[in-house]
SELO-600316 format. One record per residue (C-alpha): residue in three letters; x, y, z. Coordinates in steps of 0.02 Angstrom, whole numbers, padded with zeros to 5 digits, always signed. Layout:
% SELO-600316
ALAXYZ
...
% end
This chain:
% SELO-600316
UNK-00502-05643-00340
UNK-00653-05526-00384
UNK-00810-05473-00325
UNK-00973-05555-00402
UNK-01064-05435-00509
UNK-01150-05562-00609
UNK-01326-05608-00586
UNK-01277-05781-00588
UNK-01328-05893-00430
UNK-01178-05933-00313
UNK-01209-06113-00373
UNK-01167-06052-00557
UNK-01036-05957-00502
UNK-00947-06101-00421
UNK-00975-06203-00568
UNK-00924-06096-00701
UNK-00778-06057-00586
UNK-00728-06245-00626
UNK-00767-06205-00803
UNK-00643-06066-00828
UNK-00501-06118-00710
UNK-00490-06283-00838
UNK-00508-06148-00991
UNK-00361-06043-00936
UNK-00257-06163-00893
UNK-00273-06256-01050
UNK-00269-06108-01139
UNK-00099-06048-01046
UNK-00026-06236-01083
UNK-00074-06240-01257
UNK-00121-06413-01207
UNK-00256-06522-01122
UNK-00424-06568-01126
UNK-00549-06440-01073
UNK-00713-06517-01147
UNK-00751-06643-00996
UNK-00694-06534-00852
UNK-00828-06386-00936
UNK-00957-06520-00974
UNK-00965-06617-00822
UNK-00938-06451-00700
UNK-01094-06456-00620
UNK-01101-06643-00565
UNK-00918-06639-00494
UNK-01006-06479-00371
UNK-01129-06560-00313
UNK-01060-06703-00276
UNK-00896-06618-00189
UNK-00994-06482-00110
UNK-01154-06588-00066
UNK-01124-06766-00039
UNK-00906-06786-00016
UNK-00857-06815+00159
UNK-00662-06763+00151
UNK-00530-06636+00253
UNK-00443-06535+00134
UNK-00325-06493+00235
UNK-00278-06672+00297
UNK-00280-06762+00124
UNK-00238-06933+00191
UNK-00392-06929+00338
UNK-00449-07093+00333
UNK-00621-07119+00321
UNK-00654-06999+00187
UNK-00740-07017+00033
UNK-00623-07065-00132
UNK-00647-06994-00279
UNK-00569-07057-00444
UNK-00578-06957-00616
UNK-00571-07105-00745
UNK-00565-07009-00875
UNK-00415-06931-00829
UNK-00370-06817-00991
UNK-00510-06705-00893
UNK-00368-06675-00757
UNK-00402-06498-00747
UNK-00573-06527-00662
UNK-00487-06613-00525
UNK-00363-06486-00499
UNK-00498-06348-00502
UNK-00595-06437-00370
UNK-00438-06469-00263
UNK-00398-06267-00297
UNK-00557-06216-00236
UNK-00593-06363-00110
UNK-00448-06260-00011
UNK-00328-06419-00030
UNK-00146-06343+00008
UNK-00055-06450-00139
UNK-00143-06347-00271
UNK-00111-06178-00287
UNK-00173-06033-00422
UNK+00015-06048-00476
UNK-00002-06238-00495
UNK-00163-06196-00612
UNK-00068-06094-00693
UNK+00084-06203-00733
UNK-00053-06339-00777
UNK+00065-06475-00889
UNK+00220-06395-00858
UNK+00389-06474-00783
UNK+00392-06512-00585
UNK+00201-06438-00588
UNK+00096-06518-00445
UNK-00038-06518-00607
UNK+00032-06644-00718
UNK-00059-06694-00888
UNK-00161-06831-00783
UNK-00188-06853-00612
UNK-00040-06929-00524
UNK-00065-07021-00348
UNK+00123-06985-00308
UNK+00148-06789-00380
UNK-00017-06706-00286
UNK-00104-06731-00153
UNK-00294-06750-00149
UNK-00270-06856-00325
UNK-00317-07056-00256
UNK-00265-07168-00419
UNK-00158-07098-00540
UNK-00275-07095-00701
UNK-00270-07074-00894
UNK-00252-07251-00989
UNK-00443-07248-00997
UNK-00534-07383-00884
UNK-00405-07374-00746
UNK-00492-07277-00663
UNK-00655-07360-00643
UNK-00545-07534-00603
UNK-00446-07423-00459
UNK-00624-07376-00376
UNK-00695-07542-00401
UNK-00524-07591-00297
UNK-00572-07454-00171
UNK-00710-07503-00154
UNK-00657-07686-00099
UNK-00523-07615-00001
UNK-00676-07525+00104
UNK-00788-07669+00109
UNK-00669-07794+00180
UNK-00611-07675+00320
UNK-00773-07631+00352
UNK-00809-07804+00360
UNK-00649-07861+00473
UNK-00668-07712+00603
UNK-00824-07615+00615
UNK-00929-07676+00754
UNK-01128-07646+00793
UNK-01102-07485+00906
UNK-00935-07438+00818
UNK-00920-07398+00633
UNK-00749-07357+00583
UNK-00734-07381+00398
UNK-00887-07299+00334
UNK-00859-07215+00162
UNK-00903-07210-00019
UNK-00790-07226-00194
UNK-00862-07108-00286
UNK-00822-07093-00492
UNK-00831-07010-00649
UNK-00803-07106-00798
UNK-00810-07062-00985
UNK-00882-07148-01146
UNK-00686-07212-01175
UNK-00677-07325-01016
UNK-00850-07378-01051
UNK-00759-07430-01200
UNK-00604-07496-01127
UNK-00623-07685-01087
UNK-00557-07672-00934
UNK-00713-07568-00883
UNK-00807-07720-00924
UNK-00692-07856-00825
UNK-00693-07733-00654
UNK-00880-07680-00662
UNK-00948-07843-00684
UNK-00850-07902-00532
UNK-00907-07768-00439
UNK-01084-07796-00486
UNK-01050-07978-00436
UNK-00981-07925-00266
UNK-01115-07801-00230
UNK-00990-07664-00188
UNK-01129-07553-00128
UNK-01023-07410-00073
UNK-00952-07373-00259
UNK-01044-07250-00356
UNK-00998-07216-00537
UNK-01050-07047-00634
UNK-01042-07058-00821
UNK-01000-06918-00906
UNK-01132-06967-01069
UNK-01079-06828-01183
UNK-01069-06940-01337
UNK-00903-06870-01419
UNK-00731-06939-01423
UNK-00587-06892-01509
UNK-00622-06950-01664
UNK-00812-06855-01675
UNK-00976-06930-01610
UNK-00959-07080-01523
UNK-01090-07160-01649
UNK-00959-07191-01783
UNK-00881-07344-01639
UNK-01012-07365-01491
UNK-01181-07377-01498
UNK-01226-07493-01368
UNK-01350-07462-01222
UNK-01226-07435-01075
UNK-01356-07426-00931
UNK-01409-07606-01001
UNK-01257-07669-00995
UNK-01208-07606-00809
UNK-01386-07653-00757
UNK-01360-07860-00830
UNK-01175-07816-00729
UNK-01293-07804-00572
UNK-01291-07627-00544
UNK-01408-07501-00484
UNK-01429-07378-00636
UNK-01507-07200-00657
UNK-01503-07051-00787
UNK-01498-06861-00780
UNK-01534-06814-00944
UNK-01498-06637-00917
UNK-01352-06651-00820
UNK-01304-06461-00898
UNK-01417-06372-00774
UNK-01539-06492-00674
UNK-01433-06486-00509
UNK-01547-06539-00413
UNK-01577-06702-00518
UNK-01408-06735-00507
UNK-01429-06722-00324
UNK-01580-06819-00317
UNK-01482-06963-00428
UNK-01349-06969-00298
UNK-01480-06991-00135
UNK-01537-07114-00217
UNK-01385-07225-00254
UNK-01327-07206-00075
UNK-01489-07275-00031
UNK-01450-07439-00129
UNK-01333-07537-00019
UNK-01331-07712-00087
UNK-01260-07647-00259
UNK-01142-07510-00349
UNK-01244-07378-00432
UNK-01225-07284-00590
UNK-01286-07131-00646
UNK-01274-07092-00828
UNK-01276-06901-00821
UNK-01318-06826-00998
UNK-01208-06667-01023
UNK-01113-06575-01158
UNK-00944-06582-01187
UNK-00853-06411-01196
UNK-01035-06315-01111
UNK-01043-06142-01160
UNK-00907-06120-01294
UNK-01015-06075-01450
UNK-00940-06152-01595
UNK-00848-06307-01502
UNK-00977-06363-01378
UNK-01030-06548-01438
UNK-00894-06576-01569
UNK-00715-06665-01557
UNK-00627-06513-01575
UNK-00650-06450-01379
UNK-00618-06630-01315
UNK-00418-06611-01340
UNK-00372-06438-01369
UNK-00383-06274-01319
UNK-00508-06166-01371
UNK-00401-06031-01456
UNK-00404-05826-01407
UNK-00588-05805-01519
UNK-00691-05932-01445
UNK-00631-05898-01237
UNK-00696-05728-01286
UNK-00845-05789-01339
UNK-00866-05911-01191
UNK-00831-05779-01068
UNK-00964-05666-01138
UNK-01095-05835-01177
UNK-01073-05881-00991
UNK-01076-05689-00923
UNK-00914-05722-00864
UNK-00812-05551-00845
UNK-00654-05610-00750
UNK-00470-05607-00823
UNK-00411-05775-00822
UNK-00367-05864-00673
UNK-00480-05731-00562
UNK-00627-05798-00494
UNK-00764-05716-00385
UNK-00740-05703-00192
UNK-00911-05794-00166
UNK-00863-05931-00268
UNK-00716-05973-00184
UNK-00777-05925-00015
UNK-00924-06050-00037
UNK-00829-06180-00095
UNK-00691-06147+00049
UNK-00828-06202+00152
UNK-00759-06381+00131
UNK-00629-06336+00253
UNK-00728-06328+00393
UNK-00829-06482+00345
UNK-00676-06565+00313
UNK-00602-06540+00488
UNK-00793-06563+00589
UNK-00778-06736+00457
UNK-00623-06800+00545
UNK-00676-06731+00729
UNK-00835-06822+00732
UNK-00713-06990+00679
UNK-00604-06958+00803
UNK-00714-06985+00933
UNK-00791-07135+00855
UNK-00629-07210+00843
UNK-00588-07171+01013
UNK-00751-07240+01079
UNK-00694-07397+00972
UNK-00521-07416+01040
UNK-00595-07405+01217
UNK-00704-07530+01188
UNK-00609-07668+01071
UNK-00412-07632+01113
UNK-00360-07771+01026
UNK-00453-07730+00869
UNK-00412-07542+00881
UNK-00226-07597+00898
UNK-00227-07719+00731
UNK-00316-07569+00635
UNK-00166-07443+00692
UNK-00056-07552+00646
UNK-00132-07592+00463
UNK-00129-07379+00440
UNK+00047-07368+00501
UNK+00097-07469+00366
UNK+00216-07585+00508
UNK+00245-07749+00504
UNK+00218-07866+00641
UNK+00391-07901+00731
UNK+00473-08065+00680
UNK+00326-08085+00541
UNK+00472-08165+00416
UNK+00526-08295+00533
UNK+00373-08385+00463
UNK+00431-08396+00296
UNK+00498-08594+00281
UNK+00686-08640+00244
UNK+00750-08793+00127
UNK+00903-08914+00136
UNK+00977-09012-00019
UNK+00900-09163+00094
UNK+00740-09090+00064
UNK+00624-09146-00104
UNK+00641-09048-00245
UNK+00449-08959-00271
UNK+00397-08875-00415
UNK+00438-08664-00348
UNK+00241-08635-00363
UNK+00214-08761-00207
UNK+00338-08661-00129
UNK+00243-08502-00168
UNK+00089-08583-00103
UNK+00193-08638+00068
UNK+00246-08451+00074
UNK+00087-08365+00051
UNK-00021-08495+00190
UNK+00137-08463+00311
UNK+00118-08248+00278
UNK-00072-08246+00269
UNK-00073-08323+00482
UNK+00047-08198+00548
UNK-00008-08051+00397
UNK-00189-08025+00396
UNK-00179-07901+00290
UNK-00114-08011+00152
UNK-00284-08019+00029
UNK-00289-08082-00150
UNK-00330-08221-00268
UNK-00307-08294-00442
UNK-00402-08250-00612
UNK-00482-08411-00629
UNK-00325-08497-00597
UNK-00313-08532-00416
UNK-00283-08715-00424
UNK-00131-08685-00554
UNK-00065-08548-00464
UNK-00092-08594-00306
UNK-00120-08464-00208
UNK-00266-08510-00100
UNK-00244-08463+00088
UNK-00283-08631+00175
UNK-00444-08615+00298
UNK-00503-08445+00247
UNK-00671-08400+00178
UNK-00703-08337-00023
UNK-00716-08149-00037
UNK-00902-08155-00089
UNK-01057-08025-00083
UNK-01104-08045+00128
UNK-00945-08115+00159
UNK-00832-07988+00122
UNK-00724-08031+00276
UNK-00634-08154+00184
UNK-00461-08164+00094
UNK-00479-08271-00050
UNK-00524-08178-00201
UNK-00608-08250-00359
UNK-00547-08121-00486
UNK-00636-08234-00640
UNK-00544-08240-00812
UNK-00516-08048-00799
UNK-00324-08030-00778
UNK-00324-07847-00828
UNK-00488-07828-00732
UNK-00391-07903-00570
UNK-00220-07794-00593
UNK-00307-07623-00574
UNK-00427-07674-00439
UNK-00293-07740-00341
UNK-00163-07563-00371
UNK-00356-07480-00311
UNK-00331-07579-00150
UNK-00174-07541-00131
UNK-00170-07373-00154
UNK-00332-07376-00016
UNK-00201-07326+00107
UNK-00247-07435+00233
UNK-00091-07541+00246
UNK-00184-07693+00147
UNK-00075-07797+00031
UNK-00174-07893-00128
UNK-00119-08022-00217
UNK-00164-08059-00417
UNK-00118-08208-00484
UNK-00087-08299-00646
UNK+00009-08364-00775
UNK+00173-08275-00817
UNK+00118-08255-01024
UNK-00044-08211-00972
UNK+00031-08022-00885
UNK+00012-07967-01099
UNK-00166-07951-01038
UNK-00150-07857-00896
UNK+00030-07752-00923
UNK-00044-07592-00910
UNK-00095-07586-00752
UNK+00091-07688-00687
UNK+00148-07529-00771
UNK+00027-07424-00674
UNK+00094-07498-00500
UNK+00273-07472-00518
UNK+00213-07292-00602
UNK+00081-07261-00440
UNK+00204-07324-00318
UNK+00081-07470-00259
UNK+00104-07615-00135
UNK+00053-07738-00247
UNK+00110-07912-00282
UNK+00120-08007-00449
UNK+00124-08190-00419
UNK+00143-08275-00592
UNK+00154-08465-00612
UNK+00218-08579-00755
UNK+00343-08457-00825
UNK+00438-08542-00953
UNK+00442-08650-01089
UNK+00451-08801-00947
UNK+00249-08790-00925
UNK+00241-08904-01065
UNK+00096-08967-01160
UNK-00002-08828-01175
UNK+00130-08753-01315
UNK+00164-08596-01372
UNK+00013-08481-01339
UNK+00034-08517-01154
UNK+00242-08541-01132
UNK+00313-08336-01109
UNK+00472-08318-01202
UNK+00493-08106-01212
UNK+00388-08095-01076
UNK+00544-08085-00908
UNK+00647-07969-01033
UNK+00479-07855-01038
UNK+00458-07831-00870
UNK+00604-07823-00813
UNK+00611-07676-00935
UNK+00472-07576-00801
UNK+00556-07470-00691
UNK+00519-07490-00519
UNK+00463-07668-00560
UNK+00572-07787-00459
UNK+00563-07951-00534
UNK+00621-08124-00442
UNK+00631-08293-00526
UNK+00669-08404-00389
UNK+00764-08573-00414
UNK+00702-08684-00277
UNK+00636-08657-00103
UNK+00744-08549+00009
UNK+00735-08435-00149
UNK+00545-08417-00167
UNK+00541-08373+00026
UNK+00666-08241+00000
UNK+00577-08170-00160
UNK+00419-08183-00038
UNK+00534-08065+00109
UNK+00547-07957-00021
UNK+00399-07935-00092
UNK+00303-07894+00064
UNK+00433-07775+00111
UNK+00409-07694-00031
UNK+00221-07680-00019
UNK+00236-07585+00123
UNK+00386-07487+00046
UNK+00227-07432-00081
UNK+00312-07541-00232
UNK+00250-07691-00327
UNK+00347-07846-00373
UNK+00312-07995-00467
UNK+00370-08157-00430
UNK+00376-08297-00567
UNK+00371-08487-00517
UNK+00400-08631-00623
UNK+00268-08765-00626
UNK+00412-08912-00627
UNK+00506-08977-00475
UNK+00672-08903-00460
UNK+00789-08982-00326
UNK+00815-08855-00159
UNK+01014-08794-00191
UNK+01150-08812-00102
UNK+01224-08613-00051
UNK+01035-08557-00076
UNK+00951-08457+00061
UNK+00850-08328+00091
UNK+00984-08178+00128
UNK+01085-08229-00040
UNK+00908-08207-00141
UNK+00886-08032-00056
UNK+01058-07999-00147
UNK+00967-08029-00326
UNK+01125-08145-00371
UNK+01260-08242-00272
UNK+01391-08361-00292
UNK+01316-08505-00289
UNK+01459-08634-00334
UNK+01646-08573-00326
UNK+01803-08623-00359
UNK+01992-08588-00272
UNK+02056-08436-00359
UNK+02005-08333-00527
UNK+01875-08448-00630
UNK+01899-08462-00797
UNK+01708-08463-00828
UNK+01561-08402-00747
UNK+01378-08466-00775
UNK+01239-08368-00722
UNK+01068-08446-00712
UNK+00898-08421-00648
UNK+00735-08501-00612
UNK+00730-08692-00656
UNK+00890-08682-00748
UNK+01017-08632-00596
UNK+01028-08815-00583
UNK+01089-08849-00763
UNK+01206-08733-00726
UNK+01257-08830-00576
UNK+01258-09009-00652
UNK+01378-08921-00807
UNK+01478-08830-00673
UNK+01531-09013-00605
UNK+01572-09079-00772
UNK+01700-08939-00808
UNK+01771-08961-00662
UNK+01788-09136-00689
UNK+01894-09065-00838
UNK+02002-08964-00754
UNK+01915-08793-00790
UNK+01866-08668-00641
UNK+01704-08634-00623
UNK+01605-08516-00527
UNK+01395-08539-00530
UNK+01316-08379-00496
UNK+01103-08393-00453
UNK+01060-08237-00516
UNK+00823-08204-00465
UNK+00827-08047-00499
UNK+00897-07902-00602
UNK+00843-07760-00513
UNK+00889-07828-00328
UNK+01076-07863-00400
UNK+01094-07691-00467
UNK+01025-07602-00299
UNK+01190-07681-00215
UNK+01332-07579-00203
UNK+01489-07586-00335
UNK+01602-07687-00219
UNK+01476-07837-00206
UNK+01439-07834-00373
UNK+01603-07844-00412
UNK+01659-07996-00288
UNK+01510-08101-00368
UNK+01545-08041-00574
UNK+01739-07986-00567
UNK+01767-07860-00734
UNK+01907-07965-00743
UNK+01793-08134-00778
UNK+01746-08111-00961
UNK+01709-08285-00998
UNK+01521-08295-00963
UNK+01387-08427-01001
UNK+01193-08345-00948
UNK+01048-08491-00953
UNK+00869-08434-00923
UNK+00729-08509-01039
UNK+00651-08360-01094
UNK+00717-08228-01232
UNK+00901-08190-01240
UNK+00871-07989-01226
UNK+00962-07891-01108
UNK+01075-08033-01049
UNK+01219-07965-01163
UNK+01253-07822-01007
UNK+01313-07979-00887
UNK+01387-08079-01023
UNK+01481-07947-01131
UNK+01554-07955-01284
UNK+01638-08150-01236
UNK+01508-08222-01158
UNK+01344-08313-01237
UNK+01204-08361-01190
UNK+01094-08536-01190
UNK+00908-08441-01229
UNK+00768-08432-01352
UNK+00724-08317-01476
UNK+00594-08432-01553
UNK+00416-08468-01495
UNK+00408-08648-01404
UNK+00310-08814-01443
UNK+00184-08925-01369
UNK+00252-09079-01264
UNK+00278-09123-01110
UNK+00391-08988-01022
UNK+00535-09076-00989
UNK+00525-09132-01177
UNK+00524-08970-01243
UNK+00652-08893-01124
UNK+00789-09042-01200
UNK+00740-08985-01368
UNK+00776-08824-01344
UNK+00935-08859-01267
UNK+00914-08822-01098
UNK+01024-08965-01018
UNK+01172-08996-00927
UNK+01256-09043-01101
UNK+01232-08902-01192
UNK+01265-08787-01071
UNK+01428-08892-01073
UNK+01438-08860-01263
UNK+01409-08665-01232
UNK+01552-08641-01116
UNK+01655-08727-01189
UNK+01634-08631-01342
UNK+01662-08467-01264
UNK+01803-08531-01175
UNK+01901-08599-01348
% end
């Protein structure tokens, strides 16, 4: 660090500070985006060093203030507030390794790589979904546990978004639930500098966005200078804290790229570094006469300040929460517990068990007797449906709907917003307060919201995907609505455990799972037919922990093995009879999930699929991709590779050739 000579004010030498950390780093990397993180410098210090409540050095405190950069290619003014914040996980050396391999300051802001970062942000709109999720996460707790003399969840989502999530429809779907909700605890800044990357934003959006979030139902303000009118940005904030009943939004007029001569205001600075010339020219246009990555010992010093905030922040909570545990036990207990991230002892004994004896139910009912049997002994278990609740059934039986003054509720009405729903629930996930949501709908319908399932199993969230009528066997509604790439797909996530049950001791094992997962910080998705299925003989809820079992065997080597899933374990069953009938050994292997079965170790994956068993028949209704790596090169496989048709399910399912014949046909074709 240096001494101040300037004649700056220590507020512009704090802010320019942010300015050129984000210029030298780029500039080192040969790579970023140093437009936004120069542009909106001034409202990202006052709002960190006048209105955020947080502990740099305890990252994870709970009751402080999130904040969420949306616009996440502006990473760098993150990491310089985290730098100078006095936040141990980044260092100068991390600025200076900005975008490099193993650096703690990745391209975007990743939840999981450095500390201080919330969501993990950079597919514009995320971001802004994420805080809306935050922000429900906070108003539900607060809801559930604060009391009149004790308020223990007491904090604010704060925001900065650019003019690309306002373009991003999933912007749209999460804000106008929040505005709904009147999640008056999230605060959005928008970053209004009217370029994107390709030139003025008036080539692609020209709408009124402070219209549009006011019709949402928010509070709305402008800065128009938002370059140098501090205390209007100030002002702006006060004021939105002082609206409780609804989110607030400030459009804050700025610059992009502020103070480079020749770039500011053009597409050029938004992704790119500024080159050797015009850094010179900034330095000397902003009076700014440090070598790169040296900043002024006032600077730094006032912005270290946080430190001591941060700690008095967390003291003074501390003693509210232990005037609150002295005073409600039992509450004070259940809210440890939810932060621990433990689960109540025996909580899985709930989940119901199935005997051949027992009716056959379509697995959805099963997923509905699962979730009502969680959500008494898991209060913690929130979510809902978009718009589908009565399809998907996921309803929790005698709670209230998760509305605006009755936030204490479970039952979430996402609306027809899938992609909307998917980021707000990783947002309450990633809360960190041991909640686990819920979205639901149907399994074709994840194509509208598979960025952010790919953002949970990237963010390492808790969240659970329950998806209903996943096959060609939903029937009349035809092909727009029956999936058919759609398992192959996700399966193809990493860290995306998918489970298609076959009947009822399956779904409650896919349901074990799942909510051991959550708190393992890893989503799942669960996919549930909407026809009856009969409950299985062998099933149960260890064997679907497995991800695939014998199912049906036969004495010594079989001559054929058939692999199912889902609805079609029991063709597999009904053909496995009929060989056997014929003389033929046959071995029926239930196979819900991939990813479970190849987390078990070689020896059990060898006693269920012997190398030595190459005759192999797979039957799933869905796309025949990926199956050929448990079939091999003598096996087949009863799939399609076509789009469906409209007729009643189990119609189109015998068309397609998922029956006990065919599968017949298949195996004995691979078989000679």
């Amino acid at each position: 660090m240096a001494v101040a000579t300037e004649t700056q004010t220590l507020e512009q030498l704090c802010i320019n500070s942010i300015r050129f950390l984000a210029i030298d780093a780029v500039e080192k990397a040969k790579s970023g985006h140093p437009g936004l993180p120069m542009g909106a410098a001034p409202m990202a210090f006052v709002l960190w060093d006048k209105f955020m409540r947080y502990n740099p050095k305890n990252p994870k405190w709970f009751n402080r203030d999130r904040f969420v950069l949306s616009a996440g290619h502006g990473s760098m003014l993150q990491y310089a507030l985290l730098y100078l914040a006095g936040f141990d996980s980044v260092t100068i050396e991390d600025i200076k390794n900005f975008r490099q391999w193993e650096s703690a300051t990745p391209g975007h802001p990743e939840n999981f790589v450095t500390a201080g970062v919330e969501v993990t942000t950079g597919p514009l709109g995320q971001g802004i979904a994420n805080g809306v999720g935050l922000a429900v996460a906070e108003a539900h707790l607060a809801a559930k546990f604060n009391k009149p003399d004790a308020q223990i969840v007491d904090h604010y989502t704060y925001v900065i978004i650019g003019d690309g999530c306002n373009m991003e429809g999933i912007s749209g779907e999460a804000c106008s639930f929040a505005g709904h909700q009147g999640l008056g605890k999230l605060i959005a800044l928008y970053d209004d500098n009217h370029i994107s990357i390709d030139g003025s934003t008036d080539v692609a959006f020209t709408e009124d966005v402070s219209k549009r979030f006011e019709s949402y139902g928010w509070h709305v303000l402008h800065v128009e200078d938002g370059n140098t009118d501090l205390e209007g940005i100030a002002k702006a904030i006060e004021e939105a804290k002082s609206v409780t009943d609804k989110p607030s939004m400030i459009k804050v007029t700025t610059t992009i790229g502020y103070g480079a001569p020749n770039k500011q205001n053009t597409a050029g600075i938004h992704g790119a570094a500024l080159g050797t010339d015009e850094v010179k020219l900034t330095r000397e246009n902003l009076s700014w006469q440090h070598e790169p990555f040296v900043l002024p010992d006032d600077a730094v010093n006032h912005m270290r300040k946080a430190v001591e905030r941060g700690a008095g922040y967390e003291d003074e909570w501390n003693k509210t929460f232990a005037d609150y545990k002295s005073k409600y036990a039992s509450e004070a207990k259940e809210f440890e517990r939810y932060l621990s991230g433990a689960l109540p002892d025996g909580w899985d004994q709930v989940l119901p068990t199935y005997t051949p004896e027992d009716k056959g139910l379509a697995t959805r009912k099963y997923s509905q007797s699962c979730l009502n049997e969680l959500a008494k002994v898991l209060p913690e278990l929130i979510g809902g449906s978009a718009d589908l609740t009565h399809s998907n059934l996921t309803e929790i039986k005698g709670e209230g709907e998760f509305q605006k003054g009755q936030h204490i509720n479970r039952n979430v009405h996402f609306g027809v917003r899938e992609h909307g729903m998917g980021a707000i629930c990783n947002g309450m996930a990633l809360h960190g307060s041991g909640l686990i949501p819920y979205g639901a709908t149907f399994l074709i319908f994840t194509d509208y919201m598979r960025a952010a399932i790919r953002l949970s199993a990237l963010s390492l969230v808790g969240a659970i995907w329950v998806m209903t009528h996943d096959s060609i066997g939903q029937g009349e509604d035809g092909p727009t609505h029956q999936p058919i790439e759609t398992l192959a797909s996700l399966r193809a996530i990493p860290n995306l455990t998918v489970i298609r049950p076959a009947d009822g001791n399956e779904a409650s094992g896919a349901y074990k799972v799942a909510i051991e997962r959550a708190k393992q910080n890893a989503p799942t998705l669960l996919a549930f037919t909407r026809q009856g299925v009969p409950n299985l003989a062998g099933s149960s809820i260890e064997n679907t922990i497995k991800g695939a079992y014998t199912l049906v065997d036969c004495d010594g080597t079989p001559d054929i093995i058939l692999i199912g899933t889902g609805s079609e374990v029991q063709l597999c069953v009904g053909a496995a009879e009929k060989l056997s009938g014929e003389g033929k050994k046959v071995r029926v292997v239930s196979m819900p999930s991939w990813e479970l079965f190849e987390d078990q170790d070689e020896a059990y994956k060898e006693s269920v699929l012997p190398a030595s068993v190459t005759k192999r028949v797979s039957v799933e209704a869905a796309a025949s991709f990926g199956w050929h790596k448990y079939v091999g090169m003598e096996g087949d496989m009863v799939s399609i590779d076509r789009f469906g048709a409209s007729a009643p399910g189990a119609t189109v399912m015998d068309k397609f050739g998922f029956n006990v014949d065919n599968v017949v046909a298949t195996a004995k074709k691979v078989l000679g």
